[in-house]
N, CA and C atoms as an extended XYZ file, in Angstrom:
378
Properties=species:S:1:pos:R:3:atomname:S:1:resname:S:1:resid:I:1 pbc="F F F"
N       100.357      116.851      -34.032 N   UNK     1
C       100.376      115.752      -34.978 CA  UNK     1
C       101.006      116.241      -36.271 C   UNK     1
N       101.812      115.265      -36.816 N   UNK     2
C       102.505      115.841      -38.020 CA  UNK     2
C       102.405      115.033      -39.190 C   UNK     2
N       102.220      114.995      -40.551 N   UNK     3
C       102.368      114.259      -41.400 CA  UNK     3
C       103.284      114.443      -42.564 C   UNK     3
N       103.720      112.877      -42.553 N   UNK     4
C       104.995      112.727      -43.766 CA  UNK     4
C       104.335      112.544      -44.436 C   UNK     4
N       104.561      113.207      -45.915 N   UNK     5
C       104.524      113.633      -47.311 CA  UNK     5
C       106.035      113.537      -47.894 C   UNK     5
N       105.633      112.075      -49.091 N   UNK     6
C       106.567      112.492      -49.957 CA  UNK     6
C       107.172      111.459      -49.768 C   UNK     6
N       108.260      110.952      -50.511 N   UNK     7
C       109.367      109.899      -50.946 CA  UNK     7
C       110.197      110.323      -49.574 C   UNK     7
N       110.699      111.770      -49.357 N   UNK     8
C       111.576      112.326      -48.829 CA  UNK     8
C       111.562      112.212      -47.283 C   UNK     8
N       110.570      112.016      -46.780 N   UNK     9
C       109.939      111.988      -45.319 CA  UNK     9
C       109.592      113.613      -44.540 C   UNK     9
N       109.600      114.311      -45.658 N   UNK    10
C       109.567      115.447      -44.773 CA  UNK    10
C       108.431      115.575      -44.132 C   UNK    10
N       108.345      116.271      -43.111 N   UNK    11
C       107.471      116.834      -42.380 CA  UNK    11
C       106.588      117.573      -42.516 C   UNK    11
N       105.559      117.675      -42.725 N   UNK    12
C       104.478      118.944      -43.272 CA  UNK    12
C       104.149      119.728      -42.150 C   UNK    12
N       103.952      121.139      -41.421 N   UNK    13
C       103.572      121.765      -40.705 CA  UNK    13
C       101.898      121.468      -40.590 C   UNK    13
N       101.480      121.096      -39.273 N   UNK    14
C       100.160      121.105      -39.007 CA  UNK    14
C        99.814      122.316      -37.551 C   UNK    14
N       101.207      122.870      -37.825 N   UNK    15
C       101.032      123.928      -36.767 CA  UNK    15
C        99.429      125.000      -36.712 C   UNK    15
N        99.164      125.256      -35.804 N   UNK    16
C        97.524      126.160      -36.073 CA  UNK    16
C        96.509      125.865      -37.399 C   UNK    16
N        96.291      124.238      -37.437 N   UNK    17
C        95.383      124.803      -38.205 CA  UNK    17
C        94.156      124.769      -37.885 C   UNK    17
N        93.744      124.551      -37.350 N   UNK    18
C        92.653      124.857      -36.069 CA  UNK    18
C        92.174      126.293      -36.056 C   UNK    18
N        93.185      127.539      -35.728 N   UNK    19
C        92.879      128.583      -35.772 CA  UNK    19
C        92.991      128.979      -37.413 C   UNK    19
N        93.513      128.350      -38.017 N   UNK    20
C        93.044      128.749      -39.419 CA  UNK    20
C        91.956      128.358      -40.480 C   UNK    20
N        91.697      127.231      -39.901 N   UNK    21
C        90.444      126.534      -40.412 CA  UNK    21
C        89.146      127.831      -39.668 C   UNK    21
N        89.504      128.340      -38.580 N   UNK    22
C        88.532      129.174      -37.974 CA  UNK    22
C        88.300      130.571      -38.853 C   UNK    22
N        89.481      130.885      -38.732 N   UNK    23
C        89.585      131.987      -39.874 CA  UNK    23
C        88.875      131.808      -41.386 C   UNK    23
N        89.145      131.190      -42.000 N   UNK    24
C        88.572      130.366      -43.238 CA  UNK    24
C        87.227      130.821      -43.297 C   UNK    24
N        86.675      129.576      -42.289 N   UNK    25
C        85.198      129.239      -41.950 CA  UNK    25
C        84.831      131.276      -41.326 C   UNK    25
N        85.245      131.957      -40.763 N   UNK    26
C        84.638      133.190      -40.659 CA  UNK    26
C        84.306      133.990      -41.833 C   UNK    26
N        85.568      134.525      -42.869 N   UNK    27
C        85.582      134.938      -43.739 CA  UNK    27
C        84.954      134.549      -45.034 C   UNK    27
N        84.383      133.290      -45.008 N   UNK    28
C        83.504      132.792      -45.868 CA  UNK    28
C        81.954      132.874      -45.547 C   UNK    28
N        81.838      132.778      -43.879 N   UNK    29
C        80.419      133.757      -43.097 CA  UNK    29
C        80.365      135.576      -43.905 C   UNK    29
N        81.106      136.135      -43.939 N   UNK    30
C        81.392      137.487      -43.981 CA  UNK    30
C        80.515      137.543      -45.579 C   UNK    30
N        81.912      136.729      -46.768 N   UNK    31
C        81.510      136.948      -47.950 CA  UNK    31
C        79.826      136.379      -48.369 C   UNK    31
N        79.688      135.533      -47.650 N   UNK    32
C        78.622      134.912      -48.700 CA  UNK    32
C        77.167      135.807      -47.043 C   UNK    32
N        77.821      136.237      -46.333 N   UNK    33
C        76.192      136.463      -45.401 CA  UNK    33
C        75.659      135.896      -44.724 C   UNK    33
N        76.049      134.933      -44.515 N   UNK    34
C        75.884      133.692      -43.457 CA  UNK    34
C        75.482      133.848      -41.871 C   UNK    34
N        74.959      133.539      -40.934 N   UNK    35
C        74.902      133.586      -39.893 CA  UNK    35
C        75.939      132.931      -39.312 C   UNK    35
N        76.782      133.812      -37.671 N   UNK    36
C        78.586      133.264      -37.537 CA  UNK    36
C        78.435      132.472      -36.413 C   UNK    36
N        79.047      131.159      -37.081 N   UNK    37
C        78.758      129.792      -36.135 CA  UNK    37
C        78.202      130.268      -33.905 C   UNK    37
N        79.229      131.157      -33.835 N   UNK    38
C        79.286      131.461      -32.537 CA  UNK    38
C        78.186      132.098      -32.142 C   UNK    38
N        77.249      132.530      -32.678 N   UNK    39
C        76.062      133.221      -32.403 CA  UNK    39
C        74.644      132.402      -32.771 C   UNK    39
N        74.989      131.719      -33.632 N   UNK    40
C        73.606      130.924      -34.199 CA  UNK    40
C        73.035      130.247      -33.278 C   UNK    40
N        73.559      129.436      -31.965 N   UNK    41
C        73.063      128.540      -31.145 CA  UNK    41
C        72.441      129.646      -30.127 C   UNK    41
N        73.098      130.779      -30.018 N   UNK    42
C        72.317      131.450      -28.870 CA  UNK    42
C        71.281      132.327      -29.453 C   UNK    42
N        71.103      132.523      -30.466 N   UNK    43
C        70.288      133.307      -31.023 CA  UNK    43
C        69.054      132.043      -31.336 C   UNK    43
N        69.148      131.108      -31.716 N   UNK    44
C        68.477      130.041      -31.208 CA  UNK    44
C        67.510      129.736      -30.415 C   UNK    44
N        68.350      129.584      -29.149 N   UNK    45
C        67.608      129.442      -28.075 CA  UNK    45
C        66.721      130.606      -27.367 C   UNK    45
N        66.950      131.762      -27.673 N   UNK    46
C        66.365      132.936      -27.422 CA  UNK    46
C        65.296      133.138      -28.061 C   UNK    46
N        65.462      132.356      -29.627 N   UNK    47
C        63.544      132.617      -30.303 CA  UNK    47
C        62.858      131.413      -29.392 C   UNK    47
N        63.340      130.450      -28.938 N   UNK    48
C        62.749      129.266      -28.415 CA  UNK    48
C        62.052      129.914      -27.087 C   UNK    48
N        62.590      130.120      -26.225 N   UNK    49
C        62.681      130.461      -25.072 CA  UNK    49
C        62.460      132.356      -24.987 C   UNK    49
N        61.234      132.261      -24.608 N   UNK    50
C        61.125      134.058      -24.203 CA  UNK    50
C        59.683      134.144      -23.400 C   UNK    50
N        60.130      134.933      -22.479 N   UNK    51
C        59.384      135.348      -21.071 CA  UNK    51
C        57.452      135.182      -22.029 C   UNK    51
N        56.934      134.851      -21.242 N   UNK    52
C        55.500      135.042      -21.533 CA  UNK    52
C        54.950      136.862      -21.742 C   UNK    52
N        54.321      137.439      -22.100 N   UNK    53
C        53.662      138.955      -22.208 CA  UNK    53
C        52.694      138.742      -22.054 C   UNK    53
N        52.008      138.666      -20.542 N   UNK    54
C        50.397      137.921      -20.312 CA  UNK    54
C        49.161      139.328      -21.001 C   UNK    54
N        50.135      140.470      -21.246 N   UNK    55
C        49.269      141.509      -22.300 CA  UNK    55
C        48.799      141.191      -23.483 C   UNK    55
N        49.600      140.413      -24.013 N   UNK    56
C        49.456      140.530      -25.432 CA  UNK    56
C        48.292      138.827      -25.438 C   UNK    56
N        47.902      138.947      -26.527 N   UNK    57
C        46.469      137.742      -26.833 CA  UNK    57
C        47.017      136.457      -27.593 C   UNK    57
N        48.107      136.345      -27.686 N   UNK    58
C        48.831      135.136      -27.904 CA  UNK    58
C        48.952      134.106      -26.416 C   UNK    58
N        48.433      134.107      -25.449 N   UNK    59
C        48.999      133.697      -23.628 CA  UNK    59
C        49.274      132.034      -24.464 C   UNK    59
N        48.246      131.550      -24.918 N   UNK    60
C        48.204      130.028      -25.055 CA  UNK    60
C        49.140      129.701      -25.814 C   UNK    60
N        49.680      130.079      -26.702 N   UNK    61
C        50.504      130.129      -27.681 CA  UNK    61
C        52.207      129.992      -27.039 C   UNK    61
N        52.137      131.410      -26.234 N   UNK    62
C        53.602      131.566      -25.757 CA  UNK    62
C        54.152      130.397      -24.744 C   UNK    62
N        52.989      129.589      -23.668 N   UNK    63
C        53.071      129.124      -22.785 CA  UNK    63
C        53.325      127.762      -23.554 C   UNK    63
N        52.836      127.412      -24.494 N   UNK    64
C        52.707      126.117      -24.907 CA  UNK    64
C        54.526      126.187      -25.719 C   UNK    64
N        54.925      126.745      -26.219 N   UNK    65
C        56.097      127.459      -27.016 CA  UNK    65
C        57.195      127.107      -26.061 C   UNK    65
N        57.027      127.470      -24.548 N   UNK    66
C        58.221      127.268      -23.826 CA  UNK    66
C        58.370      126.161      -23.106 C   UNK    66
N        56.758      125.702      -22.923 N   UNK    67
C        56.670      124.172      -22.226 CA  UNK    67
C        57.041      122.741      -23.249 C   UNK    67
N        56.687      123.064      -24.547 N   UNK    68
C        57.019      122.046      -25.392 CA  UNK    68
C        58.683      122.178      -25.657 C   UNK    68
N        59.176      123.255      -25.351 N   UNK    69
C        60.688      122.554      -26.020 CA  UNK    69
C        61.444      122.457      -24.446 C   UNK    69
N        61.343      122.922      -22.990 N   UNK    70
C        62.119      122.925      -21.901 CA  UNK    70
C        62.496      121.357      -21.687 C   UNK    70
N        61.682      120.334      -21.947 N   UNK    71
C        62.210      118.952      -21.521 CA  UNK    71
C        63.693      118.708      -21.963 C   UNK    71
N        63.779      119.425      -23.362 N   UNK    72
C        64.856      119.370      -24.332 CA  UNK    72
C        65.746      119.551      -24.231 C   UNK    72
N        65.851      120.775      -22.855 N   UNK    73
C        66.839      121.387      -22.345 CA  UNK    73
C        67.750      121.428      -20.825 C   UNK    73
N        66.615      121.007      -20.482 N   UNK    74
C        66.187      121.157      -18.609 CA  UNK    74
C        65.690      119.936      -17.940 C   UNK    74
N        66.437      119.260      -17.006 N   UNK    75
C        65.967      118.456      -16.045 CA  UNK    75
C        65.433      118.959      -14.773 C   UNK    75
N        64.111      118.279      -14.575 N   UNK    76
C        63.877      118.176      -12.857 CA  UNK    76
C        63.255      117.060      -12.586 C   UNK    76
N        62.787      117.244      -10.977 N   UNK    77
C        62.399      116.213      -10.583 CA  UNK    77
C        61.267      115.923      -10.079 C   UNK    77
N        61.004      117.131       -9.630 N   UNK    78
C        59.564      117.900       -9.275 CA  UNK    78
C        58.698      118.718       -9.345 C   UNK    78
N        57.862      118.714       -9.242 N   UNK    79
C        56.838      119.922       -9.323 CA  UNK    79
C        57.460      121.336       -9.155 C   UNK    79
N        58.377      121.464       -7.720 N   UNK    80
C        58.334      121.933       -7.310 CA  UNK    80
C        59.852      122.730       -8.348 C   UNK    80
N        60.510      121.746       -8.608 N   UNK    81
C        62.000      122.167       -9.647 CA  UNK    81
C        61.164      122.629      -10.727 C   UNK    81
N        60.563      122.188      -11.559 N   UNK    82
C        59.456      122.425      -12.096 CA  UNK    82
C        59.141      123.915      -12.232 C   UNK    82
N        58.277      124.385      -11.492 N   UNK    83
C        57.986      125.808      -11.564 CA  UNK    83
C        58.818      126.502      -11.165 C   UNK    83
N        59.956      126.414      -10.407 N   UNK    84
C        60.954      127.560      -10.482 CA  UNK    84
C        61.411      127.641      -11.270 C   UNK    84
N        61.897      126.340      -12.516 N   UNK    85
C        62.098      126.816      -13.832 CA  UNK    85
C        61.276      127.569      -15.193 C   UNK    85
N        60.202      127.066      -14.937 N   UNK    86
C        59.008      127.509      -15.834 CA  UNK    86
C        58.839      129.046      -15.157 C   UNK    86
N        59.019      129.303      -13.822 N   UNK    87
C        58.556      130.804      -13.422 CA  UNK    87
C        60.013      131.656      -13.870 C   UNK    87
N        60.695      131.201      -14.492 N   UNK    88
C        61.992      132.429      -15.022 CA  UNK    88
C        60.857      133.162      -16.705 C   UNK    88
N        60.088      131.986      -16.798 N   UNK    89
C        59.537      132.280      -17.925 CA  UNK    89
C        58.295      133.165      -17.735 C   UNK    89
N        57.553      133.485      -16.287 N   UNK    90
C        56.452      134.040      -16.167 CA  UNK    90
C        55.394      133.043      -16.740 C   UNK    90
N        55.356      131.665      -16.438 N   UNK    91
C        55.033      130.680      -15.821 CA  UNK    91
C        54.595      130.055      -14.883 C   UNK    91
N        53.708      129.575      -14.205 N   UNK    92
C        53.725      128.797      -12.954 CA  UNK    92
C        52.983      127.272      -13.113 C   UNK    92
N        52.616      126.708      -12.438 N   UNK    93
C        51.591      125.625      -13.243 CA  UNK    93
C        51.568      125.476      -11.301 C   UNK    93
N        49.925      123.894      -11.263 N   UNK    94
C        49.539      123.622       -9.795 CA  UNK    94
C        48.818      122.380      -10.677 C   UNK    94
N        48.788      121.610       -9.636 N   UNK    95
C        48.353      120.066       -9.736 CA  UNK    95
C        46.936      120.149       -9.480 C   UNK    95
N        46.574      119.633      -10.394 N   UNK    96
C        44.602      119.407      -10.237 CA  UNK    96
C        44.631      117.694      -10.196 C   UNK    96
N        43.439      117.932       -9.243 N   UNK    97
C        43.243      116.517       -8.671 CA  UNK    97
C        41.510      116.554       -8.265 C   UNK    97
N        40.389      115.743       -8.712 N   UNK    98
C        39.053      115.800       -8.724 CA  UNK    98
C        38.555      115.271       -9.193 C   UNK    98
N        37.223      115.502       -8.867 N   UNK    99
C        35.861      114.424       -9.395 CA  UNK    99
C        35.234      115.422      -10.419 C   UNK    99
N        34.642      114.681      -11.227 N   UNK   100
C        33.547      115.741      -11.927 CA  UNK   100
C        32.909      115.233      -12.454 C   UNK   100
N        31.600      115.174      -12.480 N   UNK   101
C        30.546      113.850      -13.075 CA  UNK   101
C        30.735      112.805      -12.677 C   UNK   101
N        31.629      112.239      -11.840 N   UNK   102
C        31.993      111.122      -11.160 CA  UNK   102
C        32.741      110.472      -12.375 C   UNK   102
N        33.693      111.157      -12.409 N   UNK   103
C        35.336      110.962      -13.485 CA  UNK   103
C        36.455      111.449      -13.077 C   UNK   103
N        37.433      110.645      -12.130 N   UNK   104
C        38.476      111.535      -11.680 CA  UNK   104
C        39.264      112.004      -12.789 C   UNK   104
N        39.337      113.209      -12.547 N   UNK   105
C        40.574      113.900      -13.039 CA  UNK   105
C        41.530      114.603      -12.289 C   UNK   105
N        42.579      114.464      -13.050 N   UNK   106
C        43.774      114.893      -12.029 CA  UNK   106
C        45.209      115.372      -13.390 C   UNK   106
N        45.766      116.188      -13.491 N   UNK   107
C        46.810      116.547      -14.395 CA  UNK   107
C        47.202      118.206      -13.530 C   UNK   107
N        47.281      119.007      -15.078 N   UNK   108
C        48.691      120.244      -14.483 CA  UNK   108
C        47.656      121.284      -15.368 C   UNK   108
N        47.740      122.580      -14.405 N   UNK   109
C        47.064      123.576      -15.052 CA  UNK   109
C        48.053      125.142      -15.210 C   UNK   109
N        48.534      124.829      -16.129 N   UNK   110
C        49.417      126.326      -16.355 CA  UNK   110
C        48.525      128.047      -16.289 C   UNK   110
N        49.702      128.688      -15.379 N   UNK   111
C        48.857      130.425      -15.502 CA  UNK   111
C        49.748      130.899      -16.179 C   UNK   111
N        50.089      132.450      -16.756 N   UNK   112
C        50.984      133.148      -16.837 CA  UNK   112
C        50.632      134.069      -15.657 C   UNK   112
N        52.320      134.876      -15.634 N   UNK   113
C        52.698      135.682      -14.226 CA  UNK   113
C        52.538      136.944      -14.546 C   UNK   113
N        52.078      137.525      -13.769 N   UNK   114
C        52.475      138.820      -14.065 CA  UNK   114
C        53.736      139.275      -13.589 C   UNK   114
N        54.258      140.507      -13.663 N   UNK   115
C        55.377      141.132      -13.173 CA  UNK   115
C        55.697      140.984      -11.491 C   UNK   115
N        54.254      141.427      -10.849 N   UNK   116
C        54.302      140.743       -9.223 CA  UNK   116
C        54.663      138.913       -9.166 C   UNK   116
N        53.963      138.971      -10.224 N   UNK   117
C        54.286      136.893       -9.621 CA  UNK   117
C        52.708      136.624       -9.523 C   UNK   117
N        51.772      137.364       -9.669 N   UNK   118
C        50.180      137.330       -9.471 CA  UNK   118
C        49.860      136.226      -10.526 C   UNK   118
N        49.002      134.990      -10.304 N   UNK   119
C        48.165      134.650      -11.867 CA  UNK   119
C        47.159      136.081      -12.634 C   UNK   119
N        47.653      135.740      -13.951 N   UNK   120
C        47.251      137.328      -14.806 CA  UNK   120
C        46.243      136.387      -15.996 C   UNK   120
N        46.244      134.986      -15.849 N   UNK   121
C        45.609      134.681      -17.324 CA  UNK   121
C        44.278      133.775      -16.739 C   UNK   121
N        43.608      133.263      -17.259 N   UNK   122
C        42.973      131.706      -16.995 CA  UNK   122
C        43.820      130.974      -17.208 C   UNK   122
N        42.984      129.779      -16.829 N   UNK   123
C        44.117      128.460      -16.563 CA  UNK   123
C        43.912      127.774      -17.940 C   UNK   123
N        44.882      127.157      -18.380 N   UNK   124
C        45.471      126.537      -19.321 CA  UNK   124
C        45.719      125.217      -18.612 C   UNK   124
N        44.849      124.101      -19.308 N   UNK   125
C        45.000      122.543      -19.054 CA  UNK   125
C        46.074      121.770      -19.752 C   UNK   125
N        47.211      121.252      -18.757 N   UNK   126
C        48.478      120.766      -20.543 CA  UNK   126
C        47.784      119.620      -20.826 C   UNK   126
């Protein structure tokens, strides 16, 4: 795309500026300290998203951390799509279904994994 400037009709060069607007926008990351556009989204998603440590005494915390933002990110359809995605996280969850006092209940009870794939925590009701 080119634009006339001027009485004269000349032509203005719009050659690269795309890669110079890039340049620009870097070197102004550099001077002022900025975090560089190309890294911010993945560095992002990496505080969002990180494996459970069923060691450490945060379990409820971490599990709730990766289940509240995955809708955001991730489609399924089932249970079953479901925990193979949640188990990249050391994750699993199972369907509760019951009586108790004569009150059905029925919802999703999250574990964390251990390294085997074992449940390592108590269950967590979402």
């Amino acid at each position: 795309m080119s634009v006339y400037v001027g009485d004269q009709g000349r032509k203005t060069s719009d050659t690269f500026n795309e890669r110079r607007s890039v340049n620009i926008t870097r070197e102004l990351e550099k001077k002022y300290g900025l975090l560089p556009t190309t890294v911010k989204e993945h560095q992002q998603n990496e505080m969002i998203f990180r494996a459970v440590d069923y060691i450490k005494a945060d379990v409820k915390s971490q599990i709730a951390s990766v289940i509240r933002h995955l809708p955001n990110y991730y489609k399924f359809q089932s249970i079953g799509e479901y925990n193979a995605l949640i188990s990249l996280f050391n994750i699993t969850t199972e369907v509760v279904k019951g009586e108790i006092d004569g009150v059905q209940k029925h919802g999703l009870v999250y574990f964390a994994l251990n390294k085997k794939g074992d449940k390592s925590s108590n269950p967590l009701k979402a």
